[in-house]
ChimeraX commands (.cxc) that place a marker at each C-alpha (Angstrom):
marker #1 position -6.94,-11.31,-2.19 radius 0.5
marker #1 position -9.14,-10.83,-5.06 radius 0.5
marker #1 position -11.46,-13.20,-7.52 radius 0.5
marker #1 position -10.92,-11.76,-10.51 radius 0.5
marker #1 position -7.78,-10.27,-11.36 radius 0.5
marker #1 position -8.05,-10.47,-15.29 radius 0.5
marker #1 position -4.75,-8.54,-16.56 radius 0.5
marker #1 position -1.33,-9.69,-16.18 radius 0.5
marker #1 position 0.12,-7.27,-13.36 radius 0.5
marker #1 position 3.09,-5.53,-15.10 radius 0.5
marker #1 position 4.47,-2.82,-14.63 radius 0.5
marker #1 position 5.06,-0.01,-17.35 radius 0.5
marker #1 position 7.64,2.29,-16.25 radius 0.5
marker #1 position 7.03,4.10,-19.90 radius 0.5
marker #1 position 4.31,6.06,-17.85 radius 0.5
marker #1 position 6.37,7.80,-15.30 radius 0.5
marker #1 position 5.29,11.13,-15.07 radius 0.5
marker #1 position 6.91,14.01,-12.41 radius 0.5
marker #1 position 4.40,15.06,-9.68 radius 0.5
marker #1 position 6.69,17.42,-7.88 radius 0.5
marker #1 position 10.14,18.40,-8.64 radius 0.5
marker #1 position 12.57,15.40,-8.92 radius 0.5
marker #1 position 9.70,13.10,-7.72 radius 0.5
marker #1 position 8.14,10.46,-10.11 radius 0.5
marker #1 position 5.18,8.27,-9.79 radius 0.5
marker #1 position 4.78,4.80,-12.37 radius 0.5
marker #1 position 1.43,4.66,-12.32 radius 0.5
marker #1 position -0.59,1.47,-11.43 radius 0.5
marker #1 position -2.59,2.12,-14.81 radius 0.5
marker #1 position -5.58,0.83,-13.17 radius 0.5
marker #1 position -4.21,-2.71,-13.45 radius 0.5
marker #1 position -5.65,-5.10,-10.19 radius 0.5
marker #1 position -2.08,-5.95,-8.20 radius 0.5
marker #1 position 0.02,-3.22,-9.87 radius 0.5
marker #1 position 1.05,-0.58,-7.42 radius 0.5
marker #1 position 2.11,2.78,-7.74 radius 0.5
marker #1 position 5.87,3.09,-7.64 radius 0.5
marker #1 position 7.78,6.24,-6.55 radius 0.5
marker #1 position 11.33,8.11,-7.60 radius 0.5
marker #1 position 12.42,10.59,-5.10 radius 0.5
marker #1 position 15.94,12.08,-5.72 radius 0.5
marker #1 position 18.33,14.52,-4.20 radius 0.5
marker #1 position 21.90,15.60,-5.07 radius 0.5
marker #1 position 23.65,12.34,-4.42 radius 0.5
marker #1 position 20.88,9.45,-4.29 radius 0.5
marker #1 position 17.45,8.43,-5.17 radius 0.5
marker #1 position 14.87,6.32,-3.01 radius 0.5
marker #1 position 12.64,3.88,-4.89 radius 0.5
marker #1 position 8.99,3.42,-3.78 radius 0.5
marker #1 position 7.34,-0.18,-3.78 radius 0.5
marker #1 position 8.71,-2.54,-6.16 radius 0.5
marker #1 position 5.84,-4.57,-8.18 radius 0.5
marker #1 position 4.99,-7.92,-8.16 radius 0.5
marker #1 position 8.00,-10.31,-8.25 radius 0.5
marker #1 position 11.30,-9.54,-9.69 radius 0.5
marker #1 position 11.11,-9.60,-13.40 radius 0.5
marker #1 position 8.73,-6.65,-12.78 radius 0.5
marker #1 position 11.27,-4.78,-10.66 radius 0.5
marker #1 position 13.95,-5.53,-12.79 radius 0.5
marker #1 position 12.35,-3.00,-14.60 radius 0.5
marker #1 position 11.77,-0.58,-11.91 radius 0.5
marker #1 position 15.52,-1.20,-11.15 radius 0.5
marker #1 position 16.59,-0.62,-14.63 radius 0.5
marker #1 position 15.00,2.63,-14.45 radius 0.5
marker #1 position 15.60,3.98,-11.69 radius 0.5
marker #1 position 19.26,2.95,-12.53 radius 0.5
marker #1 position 19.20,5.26,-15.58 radius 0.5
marker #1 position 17.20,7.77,-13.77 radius 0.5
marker #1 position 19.37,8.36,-10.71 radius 0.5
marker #1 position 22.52,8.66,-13.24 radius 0.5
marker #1 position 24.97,8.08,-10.95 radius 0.5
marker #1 position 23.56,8.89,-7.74 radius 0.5
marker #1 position 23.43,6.04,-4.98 radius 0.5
marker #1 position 19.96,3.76,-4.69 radius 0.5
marker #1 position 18.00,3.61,-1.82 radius 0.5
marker #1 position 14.96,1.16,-1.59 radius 0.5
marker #1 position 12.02,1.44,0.87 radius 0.5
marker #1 position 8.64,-0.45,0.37 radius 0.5
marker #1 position 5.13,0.68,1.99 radius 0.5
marker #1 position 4.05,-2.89,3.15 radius 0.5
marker #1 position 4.99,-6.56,2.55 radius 0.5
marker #1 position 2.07,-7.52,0.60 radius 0.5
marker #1 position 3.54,-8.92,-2.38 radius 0.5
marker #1 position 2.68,-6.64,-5.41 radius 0.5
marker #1 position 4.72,-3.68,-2.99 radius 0.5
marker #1 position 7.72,-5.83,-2.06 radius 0.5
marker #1 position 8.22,-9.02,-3.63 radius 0.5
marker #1 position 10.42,-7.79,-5.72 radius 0.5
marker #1 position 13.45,-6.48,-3.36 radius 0.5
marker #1 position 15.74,-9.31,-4.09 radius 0.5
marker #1 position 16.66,-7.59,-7.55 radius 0.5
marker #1 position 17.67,-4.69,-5.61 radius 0.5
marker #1 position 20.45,-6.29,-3.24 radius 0.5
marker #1 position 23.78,-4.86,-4.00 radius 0.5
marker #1 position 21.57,-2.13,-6.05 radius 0.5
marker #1 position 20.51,-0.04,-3.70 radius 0.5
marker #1 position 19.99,-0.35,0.30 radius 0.5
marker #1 position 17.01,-1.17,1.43 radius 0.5
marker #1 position 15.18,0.23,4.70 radius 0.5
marker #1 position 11.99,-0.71,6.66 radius 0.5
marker #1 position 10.54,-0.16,9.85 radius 0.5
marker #1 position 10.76,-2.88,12.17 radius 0.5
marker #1 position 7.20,-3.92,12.21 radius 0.5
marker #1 position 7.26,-4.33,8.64 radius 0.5
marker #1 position 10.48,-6.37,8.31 radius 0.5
marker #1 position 8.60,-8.73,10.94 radius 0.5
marker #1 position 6.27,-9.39,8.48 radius 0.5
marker #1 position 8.12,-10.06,5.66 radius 0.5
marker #1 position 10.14,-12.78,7.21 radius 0.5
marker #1 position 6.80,-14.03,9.55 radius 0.5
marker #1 position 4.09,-13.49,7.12 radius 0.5
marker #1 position 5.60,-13.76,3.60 radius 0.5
marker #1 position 6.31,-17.24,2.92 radius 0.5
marker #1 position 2.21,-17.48,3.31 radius 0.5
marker #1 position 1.01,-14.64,1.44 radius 0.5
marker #1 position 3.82,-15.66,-1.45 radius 0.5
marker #1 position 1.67,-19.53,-1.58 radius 0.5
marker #1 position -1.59,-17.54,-1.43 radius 0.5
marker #1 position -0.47,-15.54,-4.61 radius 0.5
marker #1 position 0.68,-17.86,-6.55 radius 0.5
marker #1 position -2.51,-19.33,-6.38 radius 0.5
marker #1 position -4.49,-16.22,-7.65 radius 0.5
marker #1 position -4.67,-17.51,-10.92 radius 0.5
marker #1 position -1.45,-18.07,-13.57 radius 0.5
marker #1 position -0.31,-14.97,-14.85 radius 0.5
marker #1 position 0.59,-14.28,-11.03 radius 0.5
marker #1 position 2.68,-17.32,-10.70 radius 0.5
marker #1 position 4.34,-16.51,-13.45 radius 0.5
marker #1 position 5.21,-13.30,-11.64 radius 0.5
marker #1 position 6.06,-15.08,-8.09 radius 0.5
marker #1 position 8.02,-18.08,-9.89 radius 0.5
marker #1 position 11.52,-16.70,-8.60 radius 0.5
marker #1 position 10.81,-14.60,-6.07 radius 0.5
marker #1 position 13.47,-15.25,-2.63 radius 0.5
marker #1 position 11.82,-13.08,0.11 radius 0.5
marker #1 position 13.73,-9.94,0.66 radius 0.5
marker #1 position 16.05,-9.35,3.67 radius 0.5
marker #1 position 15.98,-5.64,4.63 radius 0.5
marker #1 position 19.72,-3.45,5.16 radius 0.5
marker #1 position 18.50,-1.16,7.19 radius 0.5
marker #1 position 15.71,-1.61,10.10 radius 0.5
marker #1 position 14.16,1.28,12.22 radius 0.5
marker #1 position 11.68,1.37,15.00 radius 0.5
marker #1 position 9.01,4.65,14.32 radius 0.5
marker #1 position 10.89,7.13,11.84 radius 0.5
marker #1 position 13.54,7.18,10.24 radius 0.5
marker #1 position 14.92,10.36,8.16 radius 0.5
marker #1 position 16.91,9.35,5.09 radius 0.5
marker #1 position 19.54,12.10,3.45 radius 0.5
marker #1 position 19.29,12.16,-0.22 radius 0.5
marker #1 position 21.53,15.64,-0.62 radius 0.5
marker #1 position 19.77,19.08,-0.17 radius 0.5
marker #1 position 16.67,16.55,0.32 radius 0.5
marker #1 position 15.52,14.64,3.11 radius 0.5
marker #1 position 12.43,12.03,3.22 radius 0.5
marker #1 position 10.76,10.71,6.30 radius 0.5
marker #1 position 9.96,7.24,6.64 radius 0.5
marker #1 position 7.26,6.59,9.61 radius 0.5
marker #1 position 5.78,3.46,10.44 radius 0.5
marker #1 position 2.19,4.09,10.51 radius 0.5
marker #1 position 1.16,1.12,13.31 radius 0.5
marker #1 position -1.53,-1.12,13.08 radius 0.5
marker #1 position -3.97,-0.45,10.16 radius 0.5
marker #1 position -3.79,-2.04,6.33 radius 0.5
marker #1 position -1.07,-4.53,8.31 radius 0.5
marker #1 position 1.16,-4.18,10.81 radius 0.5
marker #1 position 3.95,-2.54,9.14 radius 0.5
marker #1 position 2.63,-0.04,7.02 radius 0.5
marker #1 position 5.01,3.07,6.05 radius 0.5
marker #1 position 4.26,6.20,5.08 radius 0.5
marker #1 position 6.95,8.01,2.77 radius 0.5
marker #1 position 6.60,11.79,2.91 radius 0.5
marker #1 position 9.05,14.42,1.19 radius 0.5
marker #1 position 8.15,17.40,3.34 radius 0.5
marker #1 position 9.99,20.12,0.72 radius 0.5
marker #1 position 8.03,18.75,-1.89 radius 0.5
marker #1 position 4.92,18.64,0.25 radius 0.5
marker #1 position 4.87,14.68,-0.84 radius 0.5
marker #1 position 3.15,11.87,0.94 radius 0.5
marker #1 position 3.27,8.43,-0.42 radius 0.5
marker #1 position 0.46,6.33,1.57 radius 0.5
marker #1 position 0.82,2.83,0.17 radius 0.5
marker #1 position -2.38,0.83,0.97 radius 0.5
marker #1 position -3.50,2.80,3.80 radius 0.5
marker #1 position -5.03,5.36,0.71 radius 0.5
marker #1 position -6.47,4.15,-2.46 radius 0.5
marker #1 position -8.33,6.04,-5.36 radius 0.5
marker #1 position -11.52,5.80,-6.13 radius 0.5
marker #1 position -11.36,2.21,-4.79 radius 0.5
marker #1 position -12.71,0.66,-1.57 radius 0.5
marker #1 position -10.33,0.32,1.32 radius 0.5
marker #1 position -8.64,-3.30,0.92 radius 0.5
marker #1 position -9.34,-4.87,4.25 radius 0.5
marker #1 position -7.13,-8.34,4.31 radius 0.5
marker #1 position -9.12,-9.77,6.50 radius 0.5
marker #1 position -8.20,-13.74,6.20 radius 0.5
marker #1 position -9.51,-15.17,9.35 radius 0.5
marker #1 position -7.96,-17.24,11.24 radius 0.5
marker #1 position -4.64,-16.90,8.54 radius 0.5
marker #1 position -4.52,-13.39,8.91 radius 0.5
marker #1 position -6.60,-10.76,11.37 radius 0.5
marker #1 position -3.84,-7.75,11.67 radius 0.5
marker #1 position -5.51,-5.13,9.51 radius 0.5
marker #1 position -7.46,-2.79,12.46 radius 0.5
marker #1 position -10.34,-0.87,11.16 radius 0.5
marker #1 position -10.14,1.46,14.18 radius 0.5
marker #1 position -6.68,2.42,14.39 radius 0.5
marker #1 position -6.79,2.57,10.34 radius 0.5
marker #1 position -9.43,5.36,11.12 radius 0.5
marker #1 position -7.10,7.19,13.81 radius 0.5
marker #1 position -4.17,7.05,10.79 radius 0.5
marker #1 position -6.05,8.46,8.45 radius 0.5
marker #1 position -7.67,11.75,10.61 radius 0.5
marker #1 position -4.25,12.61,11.27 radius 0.5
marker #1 position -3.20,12.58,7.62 radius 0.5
marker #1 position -6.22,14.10,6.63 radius 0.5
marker #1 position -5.66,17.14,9.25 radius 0.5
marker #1 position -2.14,17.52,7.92 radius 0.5
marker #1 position -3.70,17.51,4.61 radius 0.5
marker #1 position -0.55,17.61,2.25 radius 0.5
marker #1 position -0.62,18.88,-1.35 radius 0.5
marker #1 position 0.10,15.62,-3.39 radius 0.5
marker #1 position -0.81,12.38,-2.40 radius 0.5
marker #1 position 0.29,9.10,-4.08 radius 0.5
marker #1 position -1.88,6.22,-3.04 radius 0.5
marker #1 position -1.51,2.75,-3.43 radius 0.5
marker #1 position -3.52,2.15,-6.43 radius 0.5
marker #1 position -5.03,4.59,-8.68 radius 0.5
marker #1 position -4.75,8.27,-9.41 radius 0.5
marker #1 position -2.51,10.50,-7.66 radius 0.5
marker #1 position -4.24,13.38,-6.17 radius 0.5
marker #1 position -4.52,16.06,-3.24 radius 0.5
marker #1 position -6.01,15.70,0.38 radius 0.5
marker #1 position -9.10,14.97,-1.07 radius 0.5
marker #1 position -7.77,11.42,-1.34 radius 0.5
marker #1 position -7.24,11.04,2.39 radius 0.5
marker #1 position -10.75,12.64,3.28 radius 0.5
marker #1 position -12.22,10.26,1.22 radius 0.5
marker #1 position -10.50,7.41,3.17 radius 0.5
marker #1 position -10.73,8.20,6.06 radius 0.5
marker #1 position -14.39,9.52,5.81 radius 0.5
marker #1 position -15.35,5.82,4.03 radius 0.5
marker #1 position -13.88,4.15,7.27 radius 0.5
marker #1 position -15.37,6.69,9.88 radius 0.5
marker #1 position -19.13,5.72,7.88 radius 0.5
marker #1 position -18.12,1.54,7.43 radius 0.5
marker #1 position -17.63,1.82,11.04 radius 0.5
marker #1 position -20.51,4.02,12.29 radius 0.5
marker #1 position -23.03,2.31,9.87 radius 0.5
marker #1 position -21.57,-1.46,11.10 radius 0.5
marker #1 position -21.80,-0.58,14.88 radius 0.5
marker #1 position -25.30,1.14,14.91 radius 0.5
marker #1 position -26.84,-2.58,13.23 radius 0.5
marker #1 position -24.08,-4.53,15.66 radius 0.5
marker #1 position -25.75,-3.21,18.67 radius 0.5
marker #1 position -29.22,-4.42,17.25 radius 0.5
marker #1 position -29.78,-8.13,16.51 radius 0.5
marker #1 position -28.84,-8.18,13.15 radius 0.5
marker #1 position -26.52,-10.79,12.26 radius 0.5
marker #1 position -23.11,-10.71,10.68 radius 0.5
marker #1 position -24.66,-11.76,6.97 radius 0.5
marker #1 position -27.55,-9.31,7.52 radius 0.5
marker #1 position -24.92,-6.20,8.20 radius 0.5
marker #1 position -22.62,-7.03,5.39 radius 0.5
marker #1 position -25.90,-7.29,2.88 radius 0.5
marker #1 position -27.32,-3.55,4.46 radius 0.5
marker #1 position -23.70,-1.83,4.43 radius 0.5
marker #1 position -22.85,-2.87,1.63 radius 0.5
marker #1 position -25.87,-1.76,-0.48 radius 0.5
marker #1 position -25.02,1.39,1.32 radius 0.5
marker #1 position -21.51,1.86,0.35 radius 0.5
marker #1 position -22.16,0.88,-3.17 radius 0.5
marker #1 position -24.98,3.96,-3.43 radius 0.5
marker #1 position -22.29,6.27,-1.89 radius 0.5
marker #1 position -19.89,5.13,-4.34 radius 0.5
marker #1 position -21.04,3.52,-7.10 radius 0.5
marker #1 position -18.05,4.03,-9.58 radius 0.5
marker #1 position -15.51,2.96,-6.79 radius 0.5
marker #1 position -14.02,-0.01,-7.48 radius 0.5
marker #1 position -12.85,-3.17,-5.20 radius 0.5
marker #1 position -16.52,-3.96,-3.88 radius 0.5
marker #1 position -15.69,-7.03,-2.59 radius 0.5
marker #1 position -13.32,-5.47,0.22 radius 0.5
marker #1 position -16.77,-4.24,1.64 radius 0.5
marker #1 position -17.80,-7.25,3.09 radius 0.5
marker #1 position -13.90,-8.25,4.50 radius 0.5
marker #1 position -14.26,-4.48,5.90 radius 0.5
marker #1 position -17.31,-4.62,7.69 radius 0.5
marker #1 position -16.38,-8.31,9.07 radius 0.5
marker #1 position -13.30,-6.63,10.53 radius 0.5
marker #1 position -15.43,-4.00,12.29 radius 0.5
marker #1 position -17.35,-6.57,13.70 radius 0.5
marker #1 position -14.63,-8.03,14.79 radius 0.5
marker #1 position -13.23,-4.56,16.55 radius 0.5
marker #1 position -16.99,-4.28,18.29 radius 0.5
marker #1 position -16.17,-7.42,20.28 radius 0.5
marker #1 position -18.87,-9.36,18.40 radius 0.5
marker link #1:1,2 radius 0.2
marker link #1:2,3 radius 0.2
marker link #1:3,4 radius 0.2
marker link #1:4,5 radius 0.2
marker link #1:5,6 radius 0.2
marker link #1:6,7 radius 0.2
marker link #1:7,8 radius 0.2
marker link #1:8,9 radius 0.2
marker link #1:9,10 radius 0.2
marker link #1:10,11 radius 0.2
marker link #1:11,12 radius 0.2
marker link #1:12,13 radius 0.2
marker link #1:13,14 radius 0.2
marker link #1:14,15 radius 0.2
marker link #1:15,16 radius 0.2
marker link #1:16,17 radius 0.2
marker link #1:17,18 radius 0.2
marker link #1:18,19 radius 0.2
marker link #1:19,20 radius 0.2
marker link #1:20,21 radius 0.2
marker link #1:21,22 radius 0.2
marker link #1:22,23 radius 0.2
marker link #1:23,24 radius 0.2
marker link #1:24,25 radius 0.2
marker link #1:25,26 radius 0.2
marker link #1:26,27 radius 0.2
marker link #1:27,28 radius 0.2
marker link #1:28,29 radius 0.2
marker link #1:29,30 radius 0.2
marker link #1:30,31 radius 0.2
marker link #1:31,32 radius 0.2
marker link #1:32,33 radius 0.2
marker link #1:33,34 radius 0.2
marker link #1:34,35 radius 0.2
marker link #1:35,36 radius 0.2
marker link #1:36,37 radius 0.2
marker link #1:37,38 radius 0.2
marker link #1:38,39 radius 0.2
marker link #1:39,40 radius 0.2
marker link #1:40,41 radius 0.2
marker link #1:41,42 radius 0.2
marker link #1:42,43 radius 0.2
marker link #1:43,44 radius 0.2
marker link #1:44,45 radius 0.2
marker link #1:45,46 radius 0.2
marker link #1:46,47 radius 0.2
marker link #1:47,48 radius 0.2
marker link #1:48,49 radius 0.2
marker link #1:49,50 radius 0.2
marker link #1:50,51 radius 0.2
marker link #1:51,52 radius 0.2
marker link #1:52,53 radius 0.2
marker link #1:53,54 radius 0.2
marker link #1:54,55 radius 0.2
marker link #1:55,56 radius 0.2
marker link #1:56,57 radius 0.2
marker link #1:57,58 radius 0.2
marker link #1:58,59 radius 0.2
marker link #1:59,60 radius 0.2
marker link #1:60,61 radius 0.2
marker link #1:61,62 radius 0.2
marker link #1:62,63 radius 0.2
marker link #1:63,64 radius 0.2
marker link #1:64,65 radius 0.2
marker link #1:65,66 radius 0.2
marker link #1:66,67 radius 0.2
marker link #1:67,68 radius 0.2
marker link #1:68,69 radius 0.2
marker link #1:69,70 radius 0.2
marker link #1:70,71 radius 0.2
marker link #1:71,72 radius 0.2
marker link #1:72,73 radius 0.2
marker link #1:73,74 radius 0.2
marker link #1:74,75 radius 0.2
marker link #1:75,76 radius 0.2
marker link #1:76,77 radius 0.2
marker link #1:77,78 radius 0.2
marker link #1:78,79 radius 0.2
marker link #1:79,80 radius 0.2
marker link #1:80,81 radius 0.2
marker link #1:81,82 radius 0.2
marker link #1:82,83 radius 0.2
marker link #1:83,84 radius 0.2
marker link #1:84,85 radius 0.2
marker link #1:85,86 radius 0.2
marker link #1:86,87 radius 0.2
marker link #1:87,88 radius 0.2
marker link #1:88,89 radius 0.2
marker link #1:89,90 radius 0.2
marker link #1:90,91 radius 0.2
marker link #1:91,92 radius 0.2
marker link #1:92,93 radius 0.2
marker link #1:93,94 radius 0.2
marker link #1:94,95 radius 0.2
marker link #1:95,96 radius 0.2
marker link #1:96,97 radius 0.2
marker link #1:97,98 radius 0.2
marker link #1:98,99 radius 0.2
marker link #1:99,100 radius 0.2
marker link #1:100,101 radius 0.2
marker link #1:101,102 radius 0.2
marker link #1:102,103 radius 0.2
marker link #1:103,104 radius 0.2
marker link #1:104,105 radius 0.2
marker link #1:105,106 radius 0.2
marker link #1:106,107 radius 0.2
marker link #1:107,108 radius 0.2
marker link #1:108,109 radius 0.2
marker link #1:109,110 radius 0.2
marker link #1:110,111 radius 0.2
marker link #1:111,112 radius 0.2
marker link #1:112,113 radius 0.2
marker link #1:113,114 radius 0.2
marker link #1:114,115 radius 0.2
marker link #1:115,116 radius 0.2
marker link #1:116,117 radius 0.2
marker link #1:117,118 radius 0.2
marker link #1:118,119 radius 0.2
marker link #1:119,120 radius 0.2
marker link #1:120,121 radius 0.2
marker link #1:121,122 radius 0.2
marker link #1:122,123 radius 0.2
marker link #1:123,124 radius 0.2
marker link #1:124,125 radius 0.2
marker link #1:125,126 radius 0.2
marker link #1:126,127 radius 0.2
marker link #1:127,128 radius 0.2
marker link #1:128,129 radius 0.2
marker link #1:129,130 radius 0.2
marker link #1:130,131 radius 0.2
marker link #1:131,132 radius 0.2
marker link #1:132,133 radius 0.2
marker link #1:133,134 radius 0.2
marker link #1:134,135 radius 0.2
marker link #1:135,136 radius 0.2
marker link #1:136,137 radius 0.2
marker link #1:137,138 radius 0.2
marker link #1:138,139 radius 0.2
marker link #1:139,140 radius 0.2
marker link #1:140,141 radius 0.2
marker link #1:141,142 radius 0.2
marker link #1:142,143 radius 0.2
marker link #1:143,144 radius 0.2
marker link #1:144,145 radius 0.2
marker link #1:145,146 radius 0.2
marker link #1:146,147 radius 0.2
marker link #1:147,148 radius 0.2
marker link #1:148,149 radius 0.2
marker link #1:149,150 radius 0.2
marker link #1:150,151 radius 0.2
marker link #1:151,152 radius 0.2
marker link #1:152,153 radius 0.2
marker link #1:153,154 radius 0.2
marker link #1:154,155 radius 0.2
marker link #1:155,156 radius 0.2
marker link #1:156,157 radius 0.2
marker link #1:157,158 radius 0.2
marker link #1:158,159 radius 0.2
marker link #1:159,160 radius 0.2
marker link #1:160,161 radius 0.2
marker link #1:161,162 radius 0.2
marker link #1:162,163 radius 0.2
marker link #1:163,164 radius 0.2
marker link #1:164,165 radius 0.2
marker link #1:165,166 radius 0.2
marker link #1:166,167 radius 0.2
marker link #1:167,168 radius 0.2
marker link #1:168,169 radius 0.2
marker link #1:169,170 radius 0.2
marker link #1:170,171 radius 0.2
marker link #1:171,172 radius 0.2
marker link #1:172,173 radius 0.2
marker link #1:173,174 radius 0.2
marker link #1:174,175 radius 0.2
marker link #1:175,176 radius 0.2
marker link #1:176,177 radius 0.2
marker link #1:177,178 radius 0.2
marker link #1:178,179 radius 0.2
marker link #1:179,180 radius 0.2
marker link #1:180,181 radius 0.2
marker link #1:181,182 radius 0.2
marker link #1:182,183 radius 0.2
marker link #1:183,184 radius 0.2
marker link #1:184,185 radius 0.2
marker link #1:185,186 radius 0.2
marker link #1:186,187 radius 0.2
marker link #1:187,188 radius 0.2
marker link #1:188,189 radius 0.2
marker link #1:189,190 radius 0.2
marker link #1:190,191 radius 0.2
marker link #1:191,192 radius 0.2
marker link #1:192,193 radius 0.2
marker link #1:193,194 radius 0.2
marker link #1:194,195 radius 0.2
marker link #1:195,196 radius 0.2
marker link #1:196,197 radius 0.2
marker link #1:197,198 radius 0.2
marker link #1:198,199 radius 0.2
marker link #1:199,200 radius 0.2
marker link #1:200,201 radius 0.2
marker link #1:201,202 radius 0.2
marker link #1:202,203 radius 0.2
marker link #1:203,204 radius 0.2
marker link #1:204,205 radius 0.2
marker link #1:205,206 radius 0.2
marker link #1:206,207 radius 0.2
marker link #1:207,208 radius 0.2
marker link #1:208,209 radius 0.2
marker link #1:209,210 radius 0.2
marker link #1:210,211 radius 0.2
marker link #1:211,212 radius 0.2
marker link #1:212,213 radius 0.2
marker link #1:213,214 radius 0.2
marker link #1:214,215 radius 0.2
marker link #1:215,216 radius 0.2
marker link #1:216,217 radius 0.2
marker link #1:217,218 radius 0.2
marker link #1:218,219 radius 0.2
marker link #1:219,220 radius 0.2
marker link #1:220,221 radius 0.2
marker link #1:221,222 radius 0.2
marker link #1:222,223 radius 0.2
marker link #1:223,224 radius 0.2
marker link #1:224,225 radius 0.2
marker link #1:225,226 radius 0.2
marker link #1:226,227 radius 0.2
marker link #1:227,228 radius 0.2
marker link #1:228,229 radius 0.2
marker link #1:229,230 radius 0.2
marker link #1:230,231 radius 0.2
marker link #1:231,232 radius 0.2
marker link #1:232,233 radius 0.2
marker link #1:233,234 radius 0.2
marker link #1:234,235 radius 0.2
marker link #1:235,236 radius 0.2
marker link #1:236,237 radius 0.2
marker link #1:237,238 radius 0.2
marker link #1:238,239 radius 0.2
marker link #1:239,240 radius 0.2
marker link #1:240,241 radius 0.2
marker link #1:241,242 radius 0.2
marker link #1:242,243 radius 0.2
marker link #1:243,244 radius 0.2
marker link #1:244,245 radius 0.2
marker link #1:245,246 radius 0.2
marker link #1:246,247 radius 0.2
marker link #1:247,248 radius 0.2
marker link #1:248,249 radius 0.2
marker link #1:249,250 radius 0.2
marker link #1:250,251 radius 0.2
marker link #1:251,252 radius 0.2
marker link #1:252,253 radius 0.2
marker link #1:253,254 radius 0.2
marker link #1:254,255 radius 0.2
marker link #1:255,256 radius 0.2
marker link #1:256,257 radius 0.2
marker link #1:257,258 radius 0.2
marker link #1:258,259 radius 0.2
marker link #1:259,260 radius 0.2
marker link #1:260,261 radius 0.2
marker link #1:261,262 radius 0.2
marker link #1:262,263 radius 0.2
marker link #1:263,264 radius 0.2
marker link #1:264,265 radius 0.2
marker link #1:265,266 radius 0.2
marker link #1:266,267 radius 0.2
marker link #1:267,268 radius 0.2
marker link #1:268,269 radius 0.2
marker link #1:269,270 radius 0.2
marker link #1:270,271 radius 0.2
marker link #1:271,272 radius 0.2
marker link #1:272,273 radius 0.2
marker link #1:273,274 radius 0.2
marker link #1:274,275 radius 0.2
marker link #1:275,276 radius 0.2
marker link #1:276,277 radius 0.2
marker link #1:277,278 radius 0.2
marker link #1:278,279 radius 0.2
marker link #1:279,280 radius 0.2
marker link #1:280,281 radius 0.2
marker link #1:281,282 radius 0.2
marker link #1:282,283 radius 0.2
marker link #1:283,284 radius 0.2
marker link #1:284,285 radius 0.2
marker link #1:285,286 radius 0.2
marker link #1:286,287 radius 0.2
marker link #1:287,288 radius 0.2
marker link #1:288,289 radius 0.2
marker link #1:289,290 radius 0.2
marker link #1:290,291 radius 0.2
marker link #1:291,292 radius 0.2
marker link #1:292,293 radius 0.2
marker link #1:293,294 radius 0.2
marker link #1:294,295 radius 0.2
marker link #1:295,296 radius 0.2
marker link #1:296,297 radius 0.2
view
């Protein structure tokens, strides 16, 4: 999913830092296929965010989490099945229960077994990662929400639809005014678009868009995305106001003549002058491609 992922993708759980009252973030650190990974705790258990990339990684997550809950019962959700986010589960079975929306589990047991091959060959410090990894089997499936107890807390899972894939999840913890995004929200990056035609065409530009003006209108106080920086609201303006211009700018040349290699030259010079210290340029092009796509082209 990327050309040139140049660190080895572990995680540091040394970083943890407390964004809200009993919730934690390990930060991505700015490293390419590191996600951010969440601690939310109640009185009696504690729900782990997104695992990292293959399971000597999340043993670590595991490990602390372990020592962080003290006690109190493990829950495991992850945001999406791309790899870096859930590849890691397996360490977590007879840990902690682990619960996804239906869409997502679909993926995992469809999907995975091709995006794991497609890793491994990203170069070998990701191999290493992947060498052991056994595709997780969810514990607990829902359809559109589910609302998970953790003691004088309660977090809302909701699958999201269509958008970065078809399972995304969205983790919110309403008291806490919380909202862990996954993929469908980065920092300071471009939106990753995995479009793999004909492997892979799930990820919808459009109904991405509708996603993101609804979190954007409900405009929470701290938002976690899926790599880079935690922030406010301002991080899902910025997304969704990125998608509402790739989409705008790729439709007014699509009803012209221009051809597909002649939009993703002009929108991407213009997305690099809106942004130019956003990283992940190459997710332009896969971007606009979708759009084209969505027009019907």
């Amino acid at each position: 999913m990327t050309d040139h992922v140049l660190s080895e993708p572990l995680v540091h759980v040394a970083g943890a830092t407390e964004v809200a009252r009993d919730v934690l973030v390990i930060p991505d650190r700015r490293v390419q296929l590191v996600p951010n990974i969440g601690l939310i705790g109640g009185e009696h258990s504690v729900l782990v965010v997104d695992t990292g990339l293959g399971p000597r990684n999340a043993q670590q997550v595991l490990d602390f989490a372990r020592d962080y809950a003290a006690g109190r019962t493990l829950f495991l959700t992850t945001t999406h099945f791309h790899p870096e986010h859930a590849y890691g589960a397996q360490v977590f079975a007879g840990e902690a229960t682990y619960v996804v929306n239906q869409a997502q589990a679909t993926d995992l047991a469809t999907k995975g077994p091709g995006y794991l091959e497609m890793f491994r060959g990203l170069g070998e410090p990701i191999a290493r990662q992947l060498a052991d990894v056994e595709l997780p089997r969810p514990d607990v499936v829902y359809g559109k929400a589910h609302r998970l107890d953790l003691g004088g807390r309660t977090v809302l899972l909701q699958a999201a639809g269509r958008a970065h894939s078809k399972g995304d999840q969205l983790v919110s913890v309403p008291d806490a005014d919380v909202l862990f995004t996954g993929d469908l929200v980065e920092a300071a990056q471009f939106a990753i678009f995995p479009w793999f035609p004909p492997h892979d065409i799930d990820v919808s530009g459009t109904r991405w868009l509708a996603v993101m003006r609804r979190l954007a209108a409900e405009a929470p106080q701290v938002v976690v995305p899926g790599h880079g920086e935690v922030g406010g609201p301002e991080l899902l303006t910025d997304t969704r106001d990125y998608l509402q211009l790739l989409w705008d700018e790729t439709w007014v040349r699509r009803a012209g003549t221009a051809t597909e290699e002649t939009i993703v030259e002009q929108v991407t010079a213009l997305m690099v002058q809106r942004h130019p210290r956003w990283a992940g340029r190459e997710w332009i092009e896969k971007g606009v491609k979708c759009m084209c796509a969505e027009h019907g082209w």
